[in-house]
PQR file of N, CA, C, O and H, with PARSE charges and radii, in Angstrom:
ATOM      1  N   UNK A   1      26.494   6.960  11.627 -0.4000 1.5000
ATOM      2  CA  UNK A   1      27.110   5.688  11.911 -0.0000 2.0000
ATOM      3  C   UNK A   1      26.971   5.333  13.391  0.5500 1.7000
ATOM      4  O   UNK A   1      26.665   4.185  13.714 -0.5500 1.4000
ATOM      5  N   UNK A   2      27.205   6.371  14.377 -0.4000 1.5000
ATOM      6  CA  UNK A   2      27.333   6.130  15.874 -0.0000 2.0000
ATOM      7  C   UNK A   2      25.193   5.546  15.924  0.5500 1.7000
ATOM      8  O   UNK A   2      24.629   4.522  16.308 -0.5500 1.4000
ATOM      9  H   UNK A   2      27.453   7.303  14.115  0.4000 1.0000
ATOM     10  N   UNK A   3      24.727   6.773  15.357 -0.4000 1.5000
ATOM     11  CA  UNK A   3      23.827   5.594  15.518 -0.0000 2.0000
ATOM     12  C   UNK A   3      22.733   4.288  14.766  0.5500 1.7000
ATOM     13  O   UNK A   3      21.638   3.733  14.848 -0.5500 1.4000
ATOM     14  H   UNK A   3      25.186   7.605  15.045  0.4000 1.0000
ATOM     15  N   UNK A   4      23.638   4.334  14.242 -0.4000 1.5000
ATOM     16  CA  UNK A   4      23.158   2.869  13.087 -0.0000 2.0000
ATOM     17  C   UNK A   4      23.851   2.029  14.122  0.5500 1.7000
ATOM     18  O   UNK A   4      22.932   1.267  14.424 -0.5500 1.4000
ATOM     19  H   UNK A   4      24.528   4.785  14.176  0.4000 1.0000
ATOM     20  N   UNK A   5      24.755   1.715  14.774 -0.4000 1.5000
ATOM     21  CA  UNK A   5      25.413   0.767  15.781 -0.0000 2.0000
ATOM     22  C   UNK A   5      24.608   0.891  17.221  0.5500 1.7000
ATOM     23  O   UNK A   5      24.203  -0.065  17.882 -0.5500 1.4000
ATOM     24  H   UNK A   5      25.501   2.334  14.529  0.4000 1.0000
ATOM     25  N   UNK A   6      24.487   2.118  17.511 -0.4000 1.5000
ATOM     26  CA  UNK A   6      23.449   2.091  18.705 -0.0000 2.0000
ATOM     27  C   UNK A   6      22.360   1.258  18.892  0.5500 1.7000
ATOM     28  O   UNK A   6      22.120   0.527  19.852 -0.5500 1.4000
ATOM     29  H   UNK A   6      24.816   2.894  16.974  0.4000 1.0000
ATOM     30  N   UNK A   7      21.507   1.503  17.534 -0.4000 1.5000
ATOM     31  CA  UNK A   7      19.588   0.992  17.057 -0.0000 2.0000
ATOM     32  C   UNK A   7      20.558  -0.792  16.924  0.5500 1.7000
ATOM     33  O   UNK A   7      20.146  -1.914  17.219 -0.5500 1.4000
ATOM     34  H   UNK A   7      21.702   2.097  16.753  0.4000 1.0000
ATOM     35  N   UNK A   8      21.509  -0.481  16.534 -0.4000 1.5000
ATOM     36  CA  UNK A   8      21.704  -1.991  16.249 -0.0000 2.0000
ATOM     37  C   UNK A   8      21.886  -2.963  17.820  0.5500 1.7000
ATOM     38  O   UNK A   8      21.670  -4.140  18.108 -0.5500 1.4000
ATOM     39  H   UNK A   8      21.844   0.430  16.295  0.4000 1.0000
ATOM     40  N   UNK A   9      22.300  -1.978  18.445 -0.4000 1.5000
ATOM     41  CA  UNK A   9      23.001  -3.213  19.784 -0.0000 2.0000
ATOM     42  C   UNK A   9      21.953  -2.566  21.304  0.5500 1.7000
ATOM     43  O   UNK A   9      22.072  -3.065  22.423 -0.5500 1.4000
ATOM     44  H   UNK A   9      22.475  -1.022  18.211  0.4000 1.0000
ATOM     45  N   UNK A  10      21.180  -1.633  21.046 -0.4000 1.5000
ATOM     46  CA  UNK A  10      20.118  -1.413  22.072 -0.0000 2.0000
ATOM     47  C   UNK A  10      19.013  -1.033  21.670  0.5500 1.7000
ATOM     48  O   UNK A  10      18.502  -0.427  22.611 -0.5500 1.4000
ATOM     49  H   UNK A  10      21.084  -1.228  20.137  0.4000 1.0000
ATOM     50  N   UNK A  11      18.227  -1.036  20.666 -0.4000 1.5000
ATOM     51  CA  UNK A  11      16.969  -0.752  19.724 -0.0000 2.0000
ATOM     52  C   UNK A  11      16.232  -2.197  19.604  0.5500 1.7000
ATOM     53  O   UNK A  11      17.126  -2.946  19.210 -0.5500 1.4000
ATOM     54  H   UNK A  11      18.643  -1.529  19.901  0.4000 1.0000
ATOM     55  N   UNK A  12      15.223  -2.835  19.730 -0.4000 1.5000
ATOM     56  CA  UNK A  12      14.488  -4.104  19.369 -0.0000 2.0000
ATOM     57  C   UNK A  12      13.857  -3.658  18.176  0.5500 1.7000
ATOM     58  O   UNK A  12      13.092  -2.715  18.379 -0.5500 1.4000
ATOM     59  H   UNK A  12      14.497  -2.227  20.050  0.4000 1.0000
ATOM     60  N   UNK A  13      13.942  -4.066  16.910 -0.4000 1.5000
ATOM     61  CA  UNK A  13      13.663  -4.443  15.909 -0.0000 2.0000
ATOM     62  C   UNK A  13      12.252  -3.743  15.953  0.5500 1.7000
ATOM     63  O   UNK A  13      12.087  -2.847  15.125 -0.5500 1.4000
ATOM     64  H   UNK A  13      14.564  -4.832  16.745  0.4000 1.0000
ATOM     65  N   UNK A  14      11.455  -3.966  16.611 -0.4000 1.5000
ATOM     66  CA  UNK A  14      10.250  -3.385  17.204 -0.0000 2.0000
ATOM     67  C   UNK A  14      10.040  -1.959  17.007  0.5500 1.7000
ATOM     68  O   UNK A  14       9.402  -1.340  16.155 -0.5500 1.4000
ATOM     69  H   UNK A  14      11.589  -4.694  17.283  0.4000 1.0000
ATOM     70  N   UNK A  15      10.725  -1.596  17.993 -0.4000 1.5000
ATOM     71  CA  UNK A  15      10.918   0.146  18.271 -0.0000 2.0000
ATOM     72  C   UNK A  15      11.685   0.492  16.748  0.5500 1.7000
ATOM     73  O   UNK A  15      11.249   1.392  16.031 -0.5500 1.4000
ATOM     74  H   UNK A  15      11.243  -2.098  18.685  0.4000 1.0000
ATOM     75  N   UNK A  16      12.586  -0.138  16.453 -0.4000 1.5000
ATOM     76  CA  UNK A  16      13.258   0.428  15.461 -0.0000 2.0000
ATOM     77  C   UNK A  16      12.118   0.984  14.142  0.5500 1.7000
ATOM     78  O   UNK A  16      12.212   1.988  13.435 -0.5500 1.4000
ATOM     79  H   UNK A  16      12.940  -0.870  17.036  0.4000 1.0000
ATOM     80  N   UNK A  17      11.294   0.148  14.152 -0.4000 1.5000
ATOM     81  CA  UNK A  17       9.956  -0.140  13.302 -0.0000 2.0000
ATOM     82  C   UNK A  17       9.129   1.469  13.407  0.5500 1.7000
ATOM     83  O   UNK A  17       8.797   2.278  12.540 -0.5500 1.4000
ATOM     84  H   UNK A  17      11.217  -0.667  14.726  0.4000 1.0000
ATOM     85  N   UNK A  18       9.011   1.453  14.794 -0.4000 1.5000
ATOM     86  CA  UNK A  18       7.876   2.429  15.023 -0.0000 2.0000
ATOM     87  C   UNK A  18       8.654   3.720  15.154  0.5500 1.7000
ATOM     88  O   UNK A  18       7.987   4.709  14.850 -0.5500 1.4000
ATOM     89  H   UNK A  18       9.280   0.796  15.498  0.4000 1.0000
ATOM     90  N   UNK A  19      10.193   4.014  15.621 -0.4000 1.5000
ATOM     91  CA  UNK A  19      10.583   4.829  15.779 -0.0000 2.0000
ATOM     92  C   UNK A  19      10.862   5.851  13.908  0.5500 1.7000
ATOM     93  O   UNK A  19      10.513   6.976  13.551 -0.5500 1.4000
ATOM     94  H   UNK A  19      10.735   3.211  15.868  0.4000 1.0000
ATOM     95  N   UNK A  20      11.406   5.050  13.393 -0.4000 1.5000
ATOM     96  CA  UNK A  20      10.843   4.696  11.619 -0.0000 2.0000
ATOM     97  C   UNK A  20       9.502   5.755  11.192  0.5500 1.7000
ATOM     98  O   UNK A  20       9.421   6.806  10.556 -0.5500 1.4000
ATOM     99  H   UNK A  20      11.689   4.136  13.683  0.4000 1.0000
ATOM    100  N   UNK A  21       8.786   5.108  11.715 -0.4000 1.5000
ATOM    101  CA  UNK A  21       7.132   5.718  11.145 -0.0000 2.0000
ATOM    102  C   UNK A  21       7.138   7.218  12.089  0.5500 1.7000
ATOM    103  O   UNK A  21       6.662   8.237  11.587 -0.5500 1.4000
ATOM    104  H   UNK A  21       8.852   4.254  12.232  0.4000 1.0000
ATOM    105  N   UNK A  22       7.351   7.221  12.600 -0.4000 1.5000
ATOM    106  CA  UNK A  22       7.345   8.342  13.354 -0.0000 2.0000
ATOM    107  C   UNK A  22       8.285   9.323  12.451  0.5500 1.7000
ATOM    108  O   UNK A  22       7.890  10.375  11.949 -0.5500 1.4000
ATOM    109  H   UNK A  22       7.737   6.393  13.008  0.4000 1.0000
ATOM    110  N   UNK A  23       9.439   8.853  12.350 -0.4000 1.5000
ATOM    111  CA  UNK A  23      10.110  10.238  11.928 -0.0000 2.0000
ATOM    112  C   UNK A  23       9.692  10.466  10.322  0.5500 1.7000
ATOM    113  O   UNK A  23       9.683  11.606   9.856 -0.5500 1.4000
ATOM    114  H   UNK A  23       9.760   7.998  12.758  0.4000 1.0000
ATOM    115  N   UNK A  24       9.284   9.092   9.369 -0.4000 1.5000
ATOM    116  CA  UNK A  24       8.408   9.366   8.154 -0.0000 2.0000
ATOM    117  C   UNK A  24       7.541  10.439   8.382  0.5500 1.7000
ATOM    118  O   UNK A  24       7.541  11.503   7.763 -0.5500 1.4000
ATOM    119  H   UNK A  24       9.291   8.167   9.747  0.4000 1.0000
ATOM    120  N   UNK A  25       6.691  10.061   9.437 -0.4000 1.5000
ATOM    121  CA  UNK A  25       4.747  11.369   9.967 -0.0000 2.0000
ATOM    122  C   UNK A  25       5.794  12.626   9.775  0.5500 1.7000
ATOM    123  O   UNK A  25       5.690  13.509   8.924 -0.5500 1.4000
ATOM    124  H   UNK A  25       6.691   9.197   9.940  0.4000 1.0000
ATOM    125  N   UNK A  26       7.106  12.462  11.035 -0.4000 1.5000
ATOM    126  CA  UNK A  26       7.330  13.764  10.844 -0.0000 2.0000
ATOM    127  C   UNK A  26       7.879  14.634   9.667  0.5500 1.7000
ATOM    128  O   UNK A  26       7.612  15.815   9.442 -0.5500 1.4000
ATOM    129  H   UNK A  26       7.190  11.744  11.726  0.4000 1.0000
ATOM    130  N   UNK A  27       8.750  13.756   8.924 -0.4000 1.5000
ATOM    131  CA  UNK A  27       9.076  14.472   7.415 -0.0000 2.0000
ATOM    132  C   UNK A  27       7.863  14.965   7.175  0.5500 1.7000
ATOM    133  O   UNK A  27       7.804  16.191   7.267 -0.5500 1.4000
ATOM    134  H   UNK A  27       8.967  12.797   9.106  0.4000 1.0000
ATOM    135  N   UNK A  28       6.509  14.212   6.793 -0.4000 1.5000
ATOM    136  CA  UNK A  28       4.972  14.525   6.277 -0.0000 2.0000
ATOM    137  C   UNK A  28       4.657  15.752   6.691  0.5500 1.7000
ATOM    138  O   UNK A  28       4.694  16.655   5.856 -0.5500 1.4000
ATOM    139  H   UNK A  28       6.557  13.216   6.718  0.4000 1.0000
ATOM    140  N   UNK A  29       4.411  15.945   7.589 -0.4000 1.5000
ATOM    141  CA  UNK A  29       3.793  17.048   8.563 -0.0000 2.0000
ATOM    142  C   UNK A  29       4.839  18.565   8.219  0.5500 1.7000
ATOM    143  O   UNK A  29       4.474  19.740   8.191 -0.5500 1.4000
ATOM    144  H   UNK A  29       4.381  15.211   8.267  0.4000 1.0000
ATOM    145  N   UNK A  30       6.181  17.994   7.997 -0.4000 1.5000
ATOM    146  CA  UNK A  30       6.953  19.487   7.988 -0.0000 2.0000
ATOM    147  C   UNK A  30       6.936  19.452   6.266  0.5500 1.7000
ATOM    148  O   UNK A  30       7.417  20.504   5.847 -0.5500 1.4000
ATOM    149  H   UNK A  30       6.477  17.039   8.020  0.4000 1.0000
ATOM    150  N   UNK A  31       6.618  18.760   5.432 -0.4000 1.5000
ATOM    151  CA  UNK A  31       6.592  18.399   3.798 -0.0000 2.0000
ATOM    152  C   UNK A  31       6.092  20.060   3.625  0.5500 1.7000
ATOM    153  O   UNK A  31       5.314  20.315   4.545 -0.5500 1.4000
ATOM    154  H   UNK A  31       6.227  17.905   5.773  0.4000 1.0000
ATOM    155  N   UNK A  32       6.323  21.341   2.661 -0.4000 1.5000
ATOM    156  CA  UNK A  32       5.598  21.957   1.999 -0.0000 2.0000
ATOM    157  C   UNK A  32       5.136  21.740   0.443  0.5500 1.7000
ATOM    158  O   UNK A  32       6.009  21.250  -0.273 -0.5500 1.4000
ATOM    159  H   UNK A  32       6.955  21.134   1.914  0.4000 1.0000
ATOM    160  N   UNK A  33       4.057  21.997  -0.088 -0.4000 1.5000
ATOM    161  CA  UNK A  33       3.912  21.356  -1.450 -0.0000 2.0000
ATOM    162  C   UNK A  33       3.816  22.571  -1.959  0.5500 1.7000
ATOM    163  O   UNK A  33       3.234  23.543  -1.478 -0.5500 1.4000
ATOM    164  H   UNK A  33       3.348  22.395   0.493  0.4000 1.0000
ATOM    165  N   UNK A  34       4.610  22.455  -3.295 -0.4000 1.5000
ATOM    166  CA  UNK A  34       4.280  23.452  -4.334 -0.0000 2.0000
ATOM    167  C   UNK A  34       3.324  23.893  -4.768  0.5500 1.7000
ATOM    168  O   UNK A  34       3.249  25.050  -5.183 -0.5500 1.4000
ATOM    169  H   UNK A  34       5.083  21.665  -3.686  0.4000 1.0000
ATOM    170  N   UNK A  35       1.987  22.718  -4.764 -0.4000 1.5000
ATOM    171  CA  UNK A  35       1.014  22.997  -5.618 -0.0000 2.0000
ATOM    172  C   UNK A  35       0.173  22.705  -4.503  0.5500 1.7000
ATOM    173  O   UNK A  35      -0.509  21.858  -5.078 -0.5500 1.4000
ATOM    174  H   UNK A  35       2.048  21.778  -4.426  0.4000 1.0000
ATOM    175  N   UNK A  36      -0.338  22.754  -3.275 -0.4000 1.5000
ATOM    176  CA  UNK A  36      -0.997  22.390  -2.535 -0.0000 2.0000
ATOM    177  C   UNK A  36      -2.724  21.729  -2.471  0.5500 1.7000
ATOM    178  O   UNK A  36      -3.186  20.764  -1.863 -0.5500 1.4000
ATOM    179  H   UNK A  36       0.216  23.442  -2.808  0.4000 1.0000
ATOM    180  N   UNK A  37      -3.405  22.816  -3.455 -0.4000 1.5000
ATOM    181  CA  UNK A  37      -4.528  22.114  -4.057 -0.0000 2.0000
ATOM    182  C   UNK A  37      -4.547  20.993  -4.897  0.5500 1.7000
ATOM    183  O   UNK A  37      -5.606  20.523  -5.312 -0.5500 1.4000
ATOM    184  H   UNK A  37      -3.030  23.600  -3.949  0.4000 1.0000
ATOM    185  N   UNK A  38      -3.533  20.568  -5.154 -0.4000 1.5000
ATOM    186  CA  UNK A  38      -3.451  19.620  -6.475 -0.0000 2.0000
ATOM    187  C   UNK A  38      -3.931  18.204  -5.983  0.5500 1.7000
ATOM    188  O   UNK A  38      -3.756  18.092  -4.770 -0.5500 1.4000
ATOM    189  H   UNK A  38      -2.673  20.950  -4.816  0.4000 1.0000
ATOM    190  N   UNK A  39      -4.518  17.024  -6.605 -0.4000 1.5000
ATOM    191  CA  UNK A  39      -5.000  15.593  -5.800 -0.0000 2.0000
ATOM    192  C   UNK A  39      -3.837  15.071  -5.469  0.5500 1.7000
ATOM    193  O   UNK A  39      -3.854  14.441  -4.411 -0.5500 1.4000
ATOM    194  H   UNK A  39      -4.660  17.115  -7.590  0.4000 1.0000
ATOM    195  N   UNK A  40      -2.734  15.133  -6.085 -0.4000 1.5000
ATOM    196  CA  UNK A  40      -1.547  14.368  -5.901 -0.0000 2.0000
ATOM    197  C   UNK A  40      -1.462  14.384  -3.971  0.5500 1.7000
ATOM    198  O   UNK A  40      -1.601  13.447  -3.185 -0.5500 1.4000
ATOM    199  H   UNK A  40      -2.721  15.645  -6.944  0.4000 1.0000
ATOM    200  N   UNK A  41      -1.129  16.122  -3.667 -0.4000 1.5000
ATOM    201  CA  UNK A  41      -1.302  16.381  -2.181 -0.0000 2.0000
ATOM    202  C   UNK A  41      -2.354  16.433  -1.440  0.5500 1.7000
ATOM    203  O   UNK A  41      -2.225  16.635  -0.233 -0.5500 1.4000
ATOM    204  H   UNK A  41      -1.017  16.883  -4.306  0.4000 1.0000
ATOM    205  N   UNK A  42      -3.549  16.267  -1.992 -0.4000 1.5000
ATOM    206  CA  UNK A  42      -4.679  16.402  -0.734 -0.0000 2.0000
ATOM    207  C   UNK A  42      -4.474  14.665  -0.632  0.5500 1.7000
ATOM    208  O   UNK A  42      -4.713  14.229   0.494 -0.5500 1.4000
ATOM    209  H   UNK A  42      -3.654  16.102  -2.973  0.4000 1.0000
ATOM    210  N   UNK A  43      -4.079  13.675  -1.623 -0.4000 1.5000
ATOM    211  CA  UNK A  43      -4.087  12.299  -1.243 -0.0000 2.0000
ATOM    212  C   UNK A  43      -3.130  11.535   0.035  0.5500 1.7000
ATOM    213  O   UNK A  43      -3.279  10.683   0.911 -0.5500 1.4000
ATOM    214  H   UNK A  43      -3.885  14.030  -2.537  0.4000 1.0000
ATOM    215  N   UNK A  44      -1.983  12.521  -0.542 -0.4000 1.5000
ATOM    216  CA  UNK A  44      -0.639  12.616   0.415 -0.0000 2.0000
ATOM    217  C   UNK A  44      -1.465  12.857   1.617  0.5500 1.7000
ATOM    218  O   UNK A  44      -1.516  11.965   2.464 -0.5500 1.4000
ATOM    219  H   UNK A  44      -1.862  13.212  -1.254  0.4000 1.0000
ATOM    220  N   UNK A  45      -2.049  13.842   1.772 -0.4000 1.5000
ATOM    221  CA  UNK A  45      -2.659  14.623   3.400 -0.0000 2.0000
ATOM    222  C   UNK A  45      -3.227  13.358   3.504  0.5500 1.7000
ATOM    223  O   UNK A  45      -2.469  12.475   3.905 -0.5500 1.4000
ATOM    224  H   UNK A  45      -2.008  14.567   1.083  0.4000 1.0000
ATOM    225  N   UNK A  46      -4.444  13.032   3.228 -0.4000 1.5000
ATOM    226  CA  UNK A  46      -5.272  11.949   3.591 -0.0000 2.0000
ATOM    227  C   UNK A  46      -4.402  10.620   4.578  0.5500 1.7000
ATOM    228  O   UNK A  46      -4.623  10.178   5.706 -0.5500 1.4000
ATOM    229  H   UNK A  46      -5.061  13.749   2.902  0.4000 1.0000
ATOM    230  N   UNK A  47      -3.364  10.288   3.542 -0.4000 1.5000
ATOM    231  CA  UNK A  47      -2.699   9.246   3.774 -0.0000 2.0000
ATOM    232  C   UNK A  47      -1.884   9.565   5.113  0.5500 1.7000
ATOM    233  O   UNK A  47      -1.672   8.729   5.992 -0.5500 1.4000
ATOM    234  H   UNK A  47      -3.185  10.647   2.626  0.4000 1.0000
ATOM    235  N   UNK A  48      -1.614  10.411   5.129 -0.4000 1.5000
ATOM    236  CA  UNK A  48      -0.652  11.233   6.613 -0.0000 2.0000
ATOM    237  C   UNK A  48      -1.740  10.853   7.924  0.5500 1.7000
ATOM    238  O   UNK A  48      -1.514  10.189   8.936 -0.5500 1.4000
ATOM    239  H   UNK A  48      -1.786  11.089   4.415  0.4000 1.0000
ATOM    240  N   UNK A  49      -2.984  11.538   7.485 -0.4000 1.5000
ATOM    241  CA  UNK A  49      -3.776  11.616   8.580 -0.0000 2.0000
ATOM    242  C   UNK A  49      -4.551  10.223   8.734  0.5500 1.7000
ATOM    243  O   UNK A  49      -5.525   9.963   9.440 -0.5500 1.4000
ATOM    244  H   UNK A  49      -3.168  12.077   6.663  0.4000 1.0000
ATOM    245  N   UNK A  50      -4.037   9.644   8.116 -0.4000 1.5000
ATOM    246  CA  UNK A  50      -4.633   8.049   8.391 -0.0000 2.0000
ATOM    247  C   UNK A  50      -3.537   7.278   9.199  0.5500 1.7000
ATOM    248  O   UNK A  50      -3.918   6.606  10.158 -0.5500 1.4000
ATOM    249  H   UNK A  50      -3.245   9.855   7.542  0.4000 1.0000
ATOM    250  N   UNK A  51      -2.101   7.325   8.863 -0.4000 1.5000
ATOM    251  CA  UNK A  51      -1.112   7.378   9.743 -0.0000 2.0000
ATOM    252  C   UNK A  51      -1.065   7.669  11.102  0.5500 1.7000
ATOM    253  O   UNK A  51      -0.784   6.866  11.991 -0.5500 1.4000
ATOM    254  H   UNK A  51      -1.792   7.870   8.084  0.4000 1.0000
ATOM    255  N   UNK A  52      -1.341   8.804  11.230 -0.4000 1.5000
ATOM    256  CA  UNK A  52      -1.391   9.610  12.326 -0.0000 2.0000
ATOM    257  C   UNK A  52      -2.141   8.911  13.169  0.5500 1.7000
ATOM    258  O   UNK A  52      -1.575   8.387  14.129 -0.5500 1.4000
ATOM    259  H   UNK A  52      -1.569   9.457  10.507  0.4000 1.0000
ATOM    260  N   UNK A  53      -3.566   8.751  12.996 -0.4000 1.5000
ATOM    261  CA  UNK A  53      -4.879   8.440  13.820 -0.0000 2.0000
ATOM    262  C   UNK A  53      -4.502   6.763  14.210  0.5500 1.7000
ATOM    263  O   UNK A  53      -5.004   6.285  15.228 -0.5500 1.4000
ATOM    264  H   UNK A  53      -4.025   9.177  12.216  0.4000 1.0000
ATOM    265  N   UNK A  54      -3.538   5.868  13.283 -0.4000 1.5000
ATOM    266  CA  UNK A  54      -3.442   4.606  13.754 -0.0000 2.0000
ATOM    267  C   UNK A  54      -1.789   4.844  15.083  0.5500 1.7000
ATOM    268  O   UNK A  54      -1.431   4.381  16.166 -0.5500 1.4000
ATOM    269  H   UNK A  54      -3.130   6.256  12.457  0.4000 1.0000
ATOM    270  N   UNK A  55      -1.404   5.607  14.297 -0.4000 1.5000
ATOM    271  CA  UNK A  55      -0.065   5.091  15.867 -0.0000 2.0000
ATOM    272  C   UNK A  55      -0.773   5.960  17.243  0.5500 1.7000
ATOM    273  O   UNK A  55      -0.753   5.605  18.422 -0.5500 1.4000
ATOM    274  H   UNK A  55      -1.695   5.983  13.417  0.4000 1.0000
ATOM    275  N   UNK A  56      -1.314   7.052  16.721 -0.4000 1.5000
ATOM    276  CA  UNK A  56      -2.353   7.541  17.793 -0.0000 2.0000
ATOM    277  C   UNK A  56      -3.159   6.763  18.323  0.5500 1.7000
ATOM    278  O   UNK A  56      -3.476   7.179  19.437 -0.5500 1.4000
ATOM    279  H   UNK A  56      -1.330   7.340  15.764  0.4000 1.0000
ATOM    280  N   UNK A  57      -3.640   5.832  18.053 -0.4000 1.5000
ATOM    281  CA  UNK A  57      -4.770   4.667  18.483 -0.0000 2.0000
ATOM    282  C   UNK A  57      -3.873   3.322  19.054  0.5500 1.7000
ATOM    283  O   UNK A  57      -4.159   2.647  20.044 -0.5500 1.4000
ATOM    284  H   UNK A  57      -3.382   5.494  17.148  0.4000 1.0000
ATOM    285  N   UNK A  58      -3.375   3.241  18.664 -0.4000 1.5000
ATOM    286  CA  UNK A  58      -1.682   2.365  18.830 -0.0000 2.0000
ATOM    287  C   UNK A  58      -0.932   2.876  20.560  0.5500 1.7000
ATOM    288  O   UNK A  58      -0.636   2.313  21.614 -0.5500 1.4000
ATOM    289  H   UNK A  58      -3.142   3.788  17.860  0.4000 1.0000
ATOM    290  N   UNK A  59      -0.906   3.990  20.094 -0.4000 1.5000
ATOM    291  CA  UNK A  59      -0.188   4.841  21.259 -0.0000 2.0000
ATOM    292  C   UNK A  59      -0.575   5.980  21.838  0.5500 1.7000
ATOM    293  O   UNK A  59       0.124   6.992  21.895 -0.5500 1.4000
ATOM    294  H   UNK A  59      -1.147   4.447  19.237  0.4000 1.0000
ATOM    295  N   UNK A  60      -2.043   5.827  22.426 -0.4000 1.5000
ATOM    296  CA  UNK A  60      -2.519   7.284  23.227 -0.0000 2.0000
ATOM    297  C   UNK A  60      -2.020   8.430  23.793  0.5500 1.7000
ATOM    298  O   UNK A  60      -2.585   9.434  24.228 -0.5500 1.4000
ATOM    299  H   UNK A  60      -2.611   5.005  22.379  0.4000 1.0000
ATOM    300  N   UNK A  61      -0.648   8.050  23.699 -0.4000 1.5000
ATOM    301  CA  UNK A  61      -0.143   9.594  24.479 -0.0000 2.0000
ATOM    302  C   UNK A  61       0.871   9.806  23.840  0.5500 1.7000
ATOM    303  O   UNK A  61       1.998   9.958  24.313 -0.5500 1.4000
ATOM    304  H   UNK A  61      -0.190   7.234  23.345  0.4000 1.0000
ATOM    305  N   UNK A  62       0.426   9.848  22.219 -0.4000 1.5000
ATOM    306  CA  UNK A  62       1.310  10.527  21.277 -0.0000 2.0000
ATOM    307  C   UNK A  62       0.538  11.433  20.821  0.5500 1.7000
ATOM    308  O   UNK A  62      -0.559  10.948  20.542 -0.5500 1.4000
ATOM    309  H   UNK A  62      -0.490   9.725  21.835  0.4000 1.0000
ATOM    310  N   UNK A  63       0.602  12.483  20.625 -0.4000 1.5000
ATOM    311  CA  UNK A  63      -0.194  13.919  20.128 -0.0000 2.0000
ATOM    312  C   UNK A  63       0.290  14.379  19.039  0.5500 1.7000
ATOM    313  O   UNK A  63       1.103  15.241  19.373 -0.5500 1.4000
ATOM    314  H   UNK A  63       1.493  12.877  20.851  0.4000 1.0000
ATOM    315  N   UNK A  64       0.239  14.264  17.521 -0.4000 1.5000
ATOM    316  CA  UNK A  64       1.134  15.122  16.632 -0.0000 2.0000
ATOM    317  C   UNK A  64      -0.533  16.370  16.417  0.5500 1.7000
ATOM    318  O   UNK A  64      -1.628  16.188  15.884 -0.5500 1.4000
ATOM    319  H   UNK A  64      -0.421  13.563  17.249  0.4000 1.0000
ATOM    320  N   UNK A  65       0.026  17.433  17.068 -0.4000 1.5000
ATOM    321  CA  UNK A  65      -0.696  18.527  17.051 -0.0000 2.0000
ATOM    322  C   UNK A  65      -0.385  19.577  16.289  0.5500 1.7000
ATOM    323  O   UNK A  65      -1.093  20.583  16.305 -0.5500 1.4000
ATOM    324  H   UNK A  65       0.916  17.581  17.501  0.4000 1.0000
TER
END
């Protein structure tokens, strides 16, 4: 709650956006899959690392390494 009122009264709609996608990548990245070979997750991966490479291109001096 303290910060749903914070993002609300010092966050621009903007950042709120990107700060968002960021912590999505990061759920992704820490995600383990049960079945790891399966297409369901190599599609998931794909889609992560397509993510990745645009806020990276977006924002050069973000590194998810």
């Amino acid at each position: 709650m303290v910060w749903e009122y914070f993002k609300q009264q010092w966050i621009e709609p903007s950042l709120e956006s990107f700060l968002n996608e960021i912590h999505s990548v990061q759920q992704g990245l820490s995600h383990r899959p049960l079945r790891p070979d399966s297409a369901q997750h190599q599609e998931f991966i794909r889609q992560l690392k397509v993510r990745i490479q645009e806020l990276e291109r977006q924002f050069p001096h973000l590194k998810f390494d």
